[in-house]
C-alpha positions as CSV (number, residue, x, y, z in Angstrom):
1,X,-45.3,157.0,-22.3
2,X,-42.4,156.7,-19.3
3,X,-41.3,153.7,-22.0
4,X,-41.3,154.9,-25.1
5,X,-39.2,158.1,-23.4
6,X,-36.9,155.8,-21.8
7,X,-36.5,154.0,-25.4
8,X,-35.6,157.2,-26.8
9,X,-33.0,157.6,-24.6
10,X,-31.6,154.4,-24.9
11,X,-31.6,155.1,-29.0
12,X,-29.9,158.3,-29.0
13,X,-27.0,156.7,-26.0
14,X,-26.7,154.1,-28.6
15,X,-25.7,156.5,-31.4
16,X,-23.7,158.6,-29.3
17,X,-21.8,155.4,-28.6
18,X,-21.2,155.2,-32.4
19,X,-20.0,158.4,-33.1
20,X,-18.3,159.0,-29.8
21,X,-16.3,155.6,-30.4
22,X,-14.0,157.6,-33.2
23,X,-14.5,161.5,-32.2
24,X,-13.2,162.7,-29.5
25,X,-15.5,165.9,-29.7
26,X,-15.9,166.9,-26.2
27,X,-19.6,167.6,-26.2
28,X,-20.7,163.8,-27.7
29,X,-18.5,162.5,-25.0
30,X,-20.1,164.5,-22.3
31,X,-23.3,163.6,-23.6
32,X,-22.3,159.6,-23.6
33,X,-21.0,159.8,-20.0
34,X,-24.5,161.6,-18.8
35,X,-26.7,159.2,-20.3
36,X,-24.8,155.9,-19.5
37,X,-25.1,157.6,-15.5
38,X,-28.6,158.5,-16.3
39,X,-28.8,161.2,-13.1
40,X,-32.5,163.0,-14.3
41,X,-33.6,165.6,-11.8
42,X,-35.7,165.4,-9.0
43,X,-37.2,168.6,-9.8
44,X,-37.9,168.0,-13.3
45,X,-39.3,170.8,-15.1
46,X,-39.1,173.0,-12.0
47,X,-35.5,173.0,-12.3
48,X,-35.4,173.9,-15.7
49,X,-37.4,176.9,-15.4
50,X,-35.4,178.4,-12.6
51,X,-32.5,179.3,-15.0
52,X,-34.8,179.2,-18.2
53,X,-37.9,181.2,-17.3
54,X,-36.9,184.4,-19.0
55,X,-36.7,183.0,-22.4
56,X,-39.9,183.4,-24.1
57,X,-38.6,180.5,-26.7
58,X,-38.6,178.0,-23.4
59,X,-41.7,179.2,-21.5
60,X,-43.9,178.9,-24.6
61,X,-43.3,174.6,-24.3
62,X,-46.3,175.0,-21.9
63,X,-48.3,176.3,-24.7
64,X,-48.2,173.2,-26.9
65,X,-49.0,170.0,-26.4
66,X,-45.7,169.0,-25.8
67,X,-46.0,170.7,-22.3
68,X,-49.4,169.6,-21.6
69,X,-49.8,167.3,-18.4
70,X,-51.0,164.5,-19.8
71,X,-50.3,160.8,-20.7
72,X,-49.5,161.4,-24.2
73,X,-47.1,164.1,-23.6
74,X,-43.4,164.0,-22.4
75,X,-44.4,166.8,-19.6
76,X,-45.8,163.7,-17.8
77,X,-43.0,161.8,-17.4
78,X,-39.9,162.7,-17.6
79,X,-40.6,166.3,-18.7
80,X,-37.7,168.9,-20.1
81,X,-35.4,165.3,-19.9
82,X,-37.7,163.1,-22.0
83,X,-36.4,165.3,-24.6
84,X,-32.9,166.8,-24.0
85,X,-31.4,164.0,-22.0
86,X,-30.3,164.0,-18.2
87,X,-29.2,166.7,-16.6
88,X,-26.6,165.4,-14.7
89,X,-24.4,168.3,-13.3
90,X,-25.6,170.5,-16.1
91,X,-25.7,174.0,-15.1
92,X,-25.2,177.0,-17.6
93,X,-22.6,175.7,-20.3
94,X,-20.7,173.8,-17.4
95,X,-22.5,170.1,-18.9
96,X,-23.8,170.4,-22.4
97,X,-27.7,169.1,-22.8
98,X,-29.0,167.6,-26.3
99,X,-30.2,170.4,-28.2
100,X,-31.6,170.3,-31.7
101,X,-31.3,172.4,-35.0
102,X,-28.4,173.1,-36.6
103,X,-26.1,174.2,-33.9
104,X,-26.9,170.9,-32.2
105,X,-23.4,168.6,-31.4
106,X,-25.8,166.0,-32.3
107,X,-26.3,164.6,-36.2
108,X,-29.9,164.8,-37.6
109,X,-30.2,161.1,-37.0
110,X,-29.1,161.3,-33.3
111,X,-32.0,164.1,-33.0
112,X,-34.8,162.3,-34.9
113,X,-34.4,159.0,-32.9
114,X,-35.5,161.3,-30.2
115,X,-38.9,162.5,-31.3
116,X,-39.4,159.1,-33.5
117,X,-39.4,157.4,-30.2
118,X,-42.8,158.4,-29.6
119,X,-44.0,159.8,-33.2
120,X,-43.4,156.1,-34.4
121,X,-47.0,155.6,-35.5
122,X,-48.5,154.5,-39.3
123,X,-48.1,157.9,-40.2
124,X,-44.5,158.2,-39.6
125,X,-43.2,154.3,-40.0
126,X,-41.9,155.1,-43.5
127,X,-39.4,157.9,-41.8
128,X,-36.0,156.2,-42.2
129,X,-36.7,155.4,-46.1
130,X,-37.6,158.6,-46.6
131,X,-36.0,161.3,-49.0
132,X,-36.6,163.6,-46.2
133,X,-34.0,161.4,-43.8
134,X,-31.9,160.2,-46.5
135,X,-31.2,164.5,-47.0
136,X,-30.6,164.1,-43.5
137,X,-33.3,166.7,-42.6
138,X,-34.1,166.8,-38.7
139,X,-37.4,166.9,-37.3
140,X,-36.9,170.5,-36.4
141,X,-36.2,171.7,-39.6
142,X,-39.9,171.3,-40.1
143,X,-41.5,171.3,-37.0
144,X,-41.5,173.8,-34.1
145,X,-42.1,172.3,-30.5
146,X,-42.0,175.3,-28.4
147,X,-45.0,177.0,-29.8
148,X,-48.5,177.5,-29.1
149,X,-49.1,175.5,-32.4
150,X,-46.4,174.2,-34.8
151,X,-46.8,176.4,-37.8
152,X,-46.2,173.5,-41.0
153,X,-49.2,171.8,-38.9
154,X,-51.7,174.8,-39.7
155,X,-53.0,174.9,-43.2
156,X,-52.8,178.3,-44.2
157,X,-49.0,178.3,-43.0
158,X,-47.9,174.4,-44.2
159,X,-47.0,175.8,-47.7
160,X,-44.3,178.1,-46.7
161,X,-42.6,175.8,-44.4
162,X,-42.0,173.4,-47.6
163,X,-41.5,176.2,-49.6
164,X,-38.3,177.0,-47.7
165,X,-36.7,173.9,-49.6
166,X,-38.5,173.3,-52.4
167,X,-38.1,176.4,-54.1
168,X,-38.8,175.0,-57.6
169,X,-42.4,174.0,-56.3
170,X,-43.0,177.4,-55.0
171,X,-42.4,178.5,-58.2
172,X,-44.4,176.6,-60.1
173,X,-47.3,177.3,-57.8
174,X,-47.1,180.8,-58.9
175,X,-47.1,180.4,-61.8
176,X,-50.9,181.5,-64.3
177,X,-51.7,177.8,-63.7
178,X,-51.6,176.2,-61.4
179,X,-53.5,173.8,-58.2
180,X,-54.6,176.5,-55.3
181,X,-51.3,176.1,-52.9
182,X,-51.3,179.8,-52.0
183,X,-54.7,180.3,-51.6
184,X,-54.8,177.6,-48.2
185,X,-57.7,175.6,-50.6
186,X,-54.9,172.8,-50.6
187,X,-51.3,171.7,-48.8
188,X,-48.7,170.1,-50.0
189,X,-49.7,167.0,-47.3
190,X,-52.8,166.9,-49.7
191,X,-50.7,164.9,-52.0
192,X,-47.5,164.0,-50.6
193,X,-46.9,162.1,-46.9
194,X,-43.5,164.4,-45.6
195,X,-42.4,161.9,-43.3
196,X,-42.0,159.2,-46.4
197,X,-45.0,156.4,-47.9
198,X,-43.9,153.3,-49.9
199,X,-45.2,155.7,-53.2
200,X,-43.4,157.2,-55.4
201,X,-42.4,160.9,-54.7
202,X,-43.9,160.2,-51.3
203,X,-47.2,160.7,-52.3
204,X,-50.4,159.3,-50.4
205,X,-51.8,156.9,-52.9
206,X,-50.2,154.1,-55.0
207,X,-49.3,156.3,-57.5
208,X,-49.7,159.8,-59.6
209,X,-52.9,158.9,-61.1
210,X,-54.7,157.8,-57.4
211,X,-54.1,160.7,-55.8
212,X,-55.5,163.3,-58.6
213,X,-58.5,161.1,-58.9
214,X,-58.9,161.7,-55.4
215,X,-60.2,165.2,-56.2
216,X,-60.8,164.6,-60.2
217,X,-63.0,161.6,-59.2
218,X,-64.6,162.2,-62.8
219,X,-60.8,161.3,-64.6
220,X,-61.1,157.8,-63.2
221,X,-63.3,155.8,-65.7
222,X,-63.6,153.1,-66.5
223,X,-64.3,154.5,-70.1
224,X,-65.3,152.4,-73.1
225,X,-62.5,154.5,-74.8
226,X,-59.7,155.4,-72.9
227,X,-56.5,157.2,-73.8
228,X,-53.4,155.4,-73.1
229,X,-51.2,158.6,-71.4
230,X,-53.6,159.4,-69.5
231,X,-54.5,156.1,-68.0
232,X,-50.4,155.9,-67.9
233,X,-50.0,158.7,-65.5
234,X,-51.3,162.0,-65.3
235,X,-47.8,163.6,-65.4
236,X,-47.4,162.5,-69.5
237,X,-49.4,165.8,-69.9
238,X,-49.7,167.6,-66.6
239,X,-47.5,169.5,-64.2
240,X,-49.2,169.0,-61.1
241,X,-47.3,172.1,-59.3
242,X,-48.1,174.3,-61.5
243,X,-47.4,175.5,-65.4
244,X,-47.7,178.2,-68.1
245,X,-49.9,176.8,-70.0
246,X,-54.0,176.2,-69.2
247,X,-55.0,173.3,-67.3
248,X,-51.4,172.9,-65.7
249,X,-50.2,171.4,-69.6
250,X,-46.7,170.7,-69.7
251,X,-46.8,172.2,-73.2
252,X,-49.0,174.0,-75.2
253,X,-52.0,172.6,-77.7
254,X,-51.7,171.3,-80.2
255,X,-47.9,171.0,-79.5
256,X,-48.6,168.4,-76.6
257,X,-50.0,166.1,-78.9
258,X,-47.8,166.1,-81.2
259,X,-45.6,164.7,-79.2
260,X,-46.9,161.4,-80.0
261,X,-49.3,162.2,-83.0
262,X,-46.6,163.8,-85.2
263,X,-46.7,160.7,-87.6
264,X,-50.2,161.0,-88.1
265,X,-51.3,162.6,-91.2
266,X,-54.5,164.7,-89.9
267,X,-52.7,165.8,-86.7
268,X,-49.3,165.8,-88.0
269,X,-50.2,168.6,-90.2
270,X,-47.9,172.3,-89.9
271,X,-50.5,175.5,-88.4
272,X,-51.2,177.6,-91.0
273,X,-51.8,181.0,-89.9
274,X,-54.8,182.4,-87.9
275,X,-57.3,180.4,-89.8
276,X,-56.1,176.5,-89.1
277,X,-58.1,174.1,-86.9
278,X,-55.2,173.6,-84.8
279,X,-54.2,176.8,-83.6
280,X,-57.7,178.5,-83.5
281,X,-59.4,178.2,-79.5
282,X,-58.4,174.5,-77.9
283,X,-56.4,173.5,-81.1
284,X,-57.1,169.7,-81.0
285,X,-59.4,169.6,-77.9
286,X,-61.9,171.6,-80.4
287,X,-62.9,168.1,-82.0
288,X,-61.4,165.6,-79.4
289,X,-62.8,167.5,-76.2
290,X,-63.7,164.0,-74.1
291,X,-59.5,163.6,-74.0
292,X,-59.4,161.7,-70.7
293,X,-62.0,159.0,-71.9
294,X,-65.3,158.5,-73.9
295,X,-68.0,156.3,-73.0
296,X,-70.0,157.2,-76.1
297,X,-70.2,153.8,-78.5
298,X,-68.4,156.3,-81.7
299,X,-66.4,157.7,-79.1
300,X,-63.1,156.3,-80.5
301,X,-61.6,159.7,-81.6
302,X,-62.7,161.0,-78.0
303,X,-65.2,163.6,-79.6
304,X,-68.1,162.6,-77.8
């Protein structure tokens, strides 16, 4: 633990280099000076908490994991410093300290390298490719250290975190149909890794059409007959995040299939009023109701 801290120091001294090499913002040059002395205090934490102790925001580090005494936490090493740098002669707002959010001196990148230092496991090695860095989002605009438990981490609360960005998706997830987000049944992390995957869209599996059949297990075949969109990808006739229409359509039936069958005679044909085959119940799916695939031997029309 002491040397991944220690490497995370040495990353963000390394940036701070970079960007201190053509600024001469005070507070990055401070911050270059205190690492490249590298005075940590002897009292660790202890000193810390004799100026910080009132803030409730602070104290509650010792409620996490983060503040935990053990080998896997920065508490055991360096402590407050394995995360906001040495203290030096800091005292008040004398020596600035690296801080994180958006008031920080320090670019999202500079803040990352920090917690990626450690959090540099399978589950996060796909960070810097990410659209999430790429956006250059910070750790913290997710996560929340200083907490009992970091709230995007608890299920019932993960979809409002994401929802604070992706507004369109929070939309769609409210919309008459759509996958049960808001009821806690599912996350967003059920489909989608945040902290990037070599998959499109960052999903978890190879592609669209992996990760639904990792719930709709019965969409997956093989089939005897199988329809070419949806062995394509799933999206050619579904909005996963949520949609007007039943069964999360992109469009309505028979309209959808039209898309492709309008230059076919039988399903090419205008609704007539109440009484036509197409607009009565499913429309098409009246006849064709095995859509995603038959297995029976005249299933060629997907009707059986």
């Amino acid at each position: 633990m002491m040397m991944k801290i220690l490497n995370a120091m040495s990353v963000v001294l390394v940036l701070l280099l970079g960007v201190s090499s053509g600024v001469s913002a005070d507070p990055l040059e401070t911050l270059m000076n205190k690492f490249e002395e590298g005075k940590y205090s002897k009292k660790g934490a202890d000193g810390c908490i004799m100026c910080h102790k009132k803030s409730e925001t602070v104290m509650a580090i010792f409620d996490g994991v983060h503040g935990q005494l053990n080998s896997k936490s920065p508490m055991s090493g360096l402590q407050c410093e394995a995360c906001h740098g040495p203290k030096g002669k800091h005292r008040g707002k004398n020596e600035p300290m690296v801080t994180f959010g958006e008031q920080s001196p320090l670019t999202s990148e500079m803040q990352n390298s920090v917690c990626t230092a450690c959090h540099n496991d399978t589950t996060h090695m796909a960070w810097n490719t990410s659209l999430h860095a790429e956006q250059d989002v910070s750790c913290v605009g997710c996560h929340d250290v200083h907490v009992a438990k970091d709230p995007v981490l608890v299920k019932d609360l993960e979809v409002a975190v994401c929802s604070e960005c992706h507004i369109s998706a929070k939309a769609d997830m409210n919309k008459r149909s759509s996958h049960p987000l808001k009821w806690g049944e599912m996350t967003c992390s059920s489909c989608h890794n945040p902290h990037g995957s070599m998959n499109e869209s960052a999903l978890n599996e190879i592609d669209v059409n992996q990760t639904c059949f990792e719930c709709h297990a019965e969409k997956r075949g093989p089939f005897l007959w199988e329809h070419a969109p949806v062995m394509e990808n799933c999206a050619n006739c579904h909005n996963a995040h949520g949609s007007v229409n039943d069964a999360l359509l992109n469009s309505r039936v028979p309209m959808l299939c039209k898309q492709c069958h309008a230059d076919d005679g039988h399903a090419g044909t205008a609704p007539s009023g109440n009484s036509s085959i197409q607009t009565g119940g499913q429309g098409c799916l009246n006849c064709h109701g095995k859509i995603h695939g038959s297995n029976h031997p005249s299933g060629k029309a997907f009707q059986f």
